[in-house]
Structure formats: structure tokens, C-alpha cells
Steps between C-alpha positions, in 0.01 A plus 500: 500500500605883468593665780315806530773661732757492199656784357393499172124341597298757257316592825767564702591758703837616269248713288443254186154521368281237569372306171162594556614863481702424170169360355323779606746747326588324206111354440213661235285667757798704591598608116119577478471733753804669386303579153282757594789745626658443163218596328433769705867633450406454133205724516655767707743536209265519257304782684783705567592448075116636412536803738852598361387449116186697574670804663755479242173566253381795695799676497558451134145622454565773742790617326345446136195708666770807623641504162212598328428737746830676438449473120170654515650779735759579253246494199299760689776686579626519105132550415482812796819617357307521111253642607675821705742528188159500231287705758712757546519575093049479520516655843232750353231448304380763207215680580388732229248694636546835602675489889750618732813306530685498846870347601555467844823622629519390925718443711935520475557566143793250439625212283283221597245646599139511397581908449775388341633678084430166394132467596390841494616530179349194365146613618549817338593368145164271554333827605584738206472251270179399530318703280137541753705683780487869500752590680751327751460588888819387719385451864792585761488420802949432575733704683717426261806266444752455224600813278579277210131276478387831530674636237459213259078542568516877480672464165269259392219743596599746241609242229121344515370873504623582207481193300130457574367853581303389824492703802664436841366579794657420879244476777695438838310337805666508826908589422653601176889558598825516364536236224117450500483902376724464303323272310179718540686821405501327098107504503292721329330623830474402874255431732532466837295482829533811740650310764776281228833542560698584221843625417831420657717595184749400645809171459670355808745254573473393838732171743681498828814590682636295770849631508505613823299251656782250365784718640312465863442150459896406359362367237710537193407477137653291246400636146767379189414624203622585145407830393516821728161560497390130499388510865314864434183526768607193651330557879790368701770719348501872522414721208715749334403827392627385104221243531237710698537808190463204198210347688377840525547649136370143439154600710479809355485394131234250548336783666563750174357189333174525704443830517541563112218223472294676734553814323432413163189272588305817711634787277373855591226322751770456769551767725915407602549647840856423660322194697380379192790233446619513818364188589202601697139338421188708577077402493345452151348791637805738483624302204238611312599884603855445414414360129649113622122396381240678343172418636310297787348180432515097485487226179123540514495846455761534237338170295155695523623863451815498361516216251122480475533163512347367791578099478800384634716259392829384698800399326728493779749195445467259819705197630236218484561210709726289225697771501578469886525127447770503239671770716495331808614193334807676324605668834473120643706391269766753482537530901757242491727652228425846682638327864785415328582803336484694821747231635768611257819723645522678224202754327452727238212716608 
């Protein structure tokens, strides 16, 4: 017989498995049981395969779905940019009946601006050359801005005057100063409102000193440049009284400039006094006295009396909203380059 106490007794105490536990390991039930967590582990895989391939699909559609967002955003833009470029050509349309026209001229008068040489003298060739308007009323209502746009619309004034022998007549709302009279001064007449102000015949040049405060402070400044008069009103360094007589006789020309417009637009109606292009502004009221404008009144007046036309029809040139668009974009897209540029040691300016 065995003897159960032996070492290598299956049973025994030395830790070998008895043979009814090899049976059990090594028998079917035991590989059946172990099925199902195969086939589980199978499934699990095949779950986690379906969710990946279906996100996979969203984002593509997701991404196919931005895309033709973004191309539709750029067609509208290219369509927006079209239809600024072809509006601005049919910004007006003909009207040949018998009427007023008006041009707006508000606020700064300055390149890029809606009082800008460029617009106001695109709403004036619309104006005169539509054959129902009467006459041509420019409404003021600027203190003024830049002597050259100015210039180029007071020019333009007389040009159009002459080639199409319609009248032009200035009827200023609340201010009508410096390069905004200037403008008016080219007009066949000018209205104004008792209380306007008008005038200022005047041209400055105006910036800041802080010499002294930089002495106080020890604060020294570093200014290299080629060309002796290269760093001329420069606010940090002091000016010399060379630079302070050409700015001057600069300022004073400009001024001649003015004040020969003015004169040759009122003729014998202006009353010169030595205030008179001194710079000051007075009321419409006193205007009127000194021969600055020649009578009281507003568009409606003028279209009914004056023209004796009393419909009014505005030709001012506006920046419609593709307009803003395509100008917002640009500066957008050009702040990078203009970062950079700033960044560079060395300028010409």
C-alpha cells in the first residue's frame, strides 16, 4: 500500500497538488468556464474599435463641416469686397427731375475720412453731373482739418463750376472753421445759422516739449541721425531758432495760401478787418456783418428760396458696411507686418 505520510504522496503536506485538484484544473468544466472571460475580452475590444472609428468620423465630418464654413466666409468676403468696389462707382443714382443736390462735408476733414478729397469730391462729380440738379449745396458742419484735402476739394469746386455752369452754395450748421471755410469760401454764397461758428483763418502746427522735464528727471536723449535737420520738432530735443523761423515762414505761406482763397472766393462782400485772418472765429451772426457769409438760413431755405428747388437729393459719398469689412480685414492682416516694422532699429520716417 502507499503510504500517505510520504513525501511525494500527491496529498501530502510538501505542497504537491493532490490528483483530484490536477483533474479539476486540467478537466473541460474548467476550460469552459474560462470561455466566457475570453469572449468578453473579445467584445470589450470590439467596443472600444466602434467608438474610436466613429469619433474618428465625426471629426472628419467636423472638420469637412469647418471648411466649408471658412470657404463660404471667404466667398462673402470677395463678394463684400465687389460689391464696395462696384457701389462706390453707382453710389448715386440719376434723378432727372428738377432738385437740389447736397454733399455732406462733417466732421475732421482728412484722408480717410468720410469728409475726406476723395469722397467729397466723388459726390460732387455725381452731383453736377446729373443733369435734374439745379444747383449743388455743400453742408458744413467741420472745424476743419487738413489744408491739402481742402485744397484739392476747393479746387475741384471751381473746376466743376465752370465746366458745368451750376451754382454753389455753402450752408453751414453748427461750426464752419478753418479748413472747413476754406472750403466754403469757393462757393457761390453762404449761409449760416446766427449762432454758427465760422472763421478761424488761420494754420497751426502744434506738439510738445519735454526738455526740461528730461533735464530734472536725468534722463538723457539719444537721437542719431543723418541730416541736420533730420530730427527737426522732435519733442525730446530742444528746438533751434533756424528750425523755429522755417517752420514759421513755412506757417505763414500756407496761411498766404488760405487767405488768397478766402479773398478771391468773397470778393468786395468781405469786409477785412485786422482780425479777419487772425485766426479768430465769430457767430454766423457777426459773420454775416463782416461779409464771411452772406445771408441767414439752413438747406431748406436755400433749396426753397434760393435754388427754387425744393426736393432734396443727397449725394454725400458714405462708407457702407463692406467697406468697413474689407478695412477691418486689411488692418487685420497687415498688423503683423506693421509689429514688425516698428520692431526694426533702424527708420526712415
Amino acid at each position: 500500500m502507499t503510504d500517505p505520510n510520504r513525501p511525494d504522496y500527491p496529498g501530502s503536506p510538501n505542497g504537491e497538488p493532490e490528483a483530484t485538484d490536477l483533474w479539476a484544473h486540467n478537466s473541460p468544466a474548467s476550460s469552459a468556464a474560462s470561455a466566457p472571460s475570453a469572449a468578453g475580452h473579445t467584445v470589450w475590444e470590439r467596443d472600444v474599435l466602434e467608438k474610436l472609428v466613429f469619433a474618428t468620423i465625426k471629426e472628419q465630418r467636423s472638420a469637412r463641416r469647418w471648411r466649408i464654413f471658412t470657404r463660404m466666409m471667404w466667398l462673402l468676403v470677395v463678394i463684400g469686397v465687389a460689391w464696395a468696389l462696384f457701389s462706390r462707382e453707382t453710389a448715386t443714382t440719376s434723378k432727372t427731375t428738377p432738385h437740389t443736390a447736397v454733399v455732406d462735408i462733417k466732421g475732421e476733414i482728412a484722408a480717410g475720412n468720410e469728409a475726406s478729397a476723395e469722397y467729397v469730391v466723388a459726390a460732387m462729380r455725381s452731383a453736377f453731373e446729373d443733369s435734374g440738379a439745379q444747383a449743388v449745396v455743400l453742408l458744413i458742419n467741420s472745424p476743419g482739418g487738413s489744408p491739402v484735402q481742402a485744397g484739392i476739394i476747393s479746387d475741384e469746386i471751381q473746376r466743376l463750376k465752370s465746366k458745368y455752369n451750376k451754382p454753389v452754395y455753402a450752408v453751414v450748421e453748427e461750426t464752419c472753421a478753418s479748413a472747413a471755410y476754406y472750403i466754403a469760401s469757393s462757393a457761390d454764397e453762404i449761409y449760416v445759422d446766427k449762432a454758427s461758428i465760422v472763421g478761424s483763418i488761420g494754420v497751426l502746427m502744434d506738439g510738445f516739449g519735454f526738455t526740461g522735464t528730461m533735464e530734472k528727471l536725468g534722463v538723457e536723449r539719444r537721437l542719431l541721425t543723418a541730416g541736420a535737420n533730420k530730427g527737426f520738432l522732435d519733442p525730446f530735443s530742444p528746438m533751434s531758432d533756424e528750425q523755429r523761423q522755417y517752420a514759421m515762414q513755412m506757417l505763414d505761406q500756407i496761411h498766404q495760401q488760405f487767405i488768397g482763397v478766402v479773398k478771391k472766393g468773397r470778393g468786395d462782400r468781405l469786409k477785412e478787418t485786422p482780425e479777419t485772418f487772425s485766426g479768430l472765429f465769430w457767430t454766423g451772426q457777426h459773420a454775416v456783418e463782416m461779409g464771411l457769409a452772406d445771408d441767414l438760413g439752413n438747406l431748406d431755405y436755400v433749396a426753397r428760396e434760393v435754388v427754387k428747388a425744393e426736393e432734396v437729393v443727397d449725394y454725400t459719398r458714405r462708407e457702407n458696411v463692406a467697406e468697413r469689412l474689407v478695412k477691418r480685414f486689411g488692418a487685420a492682416m497687415g498688423a503683423g507686418a506693421a509689429k514688425a516694422l516698428q520692431s526694426a532699429s533702424w527708420q526712415m520716417r
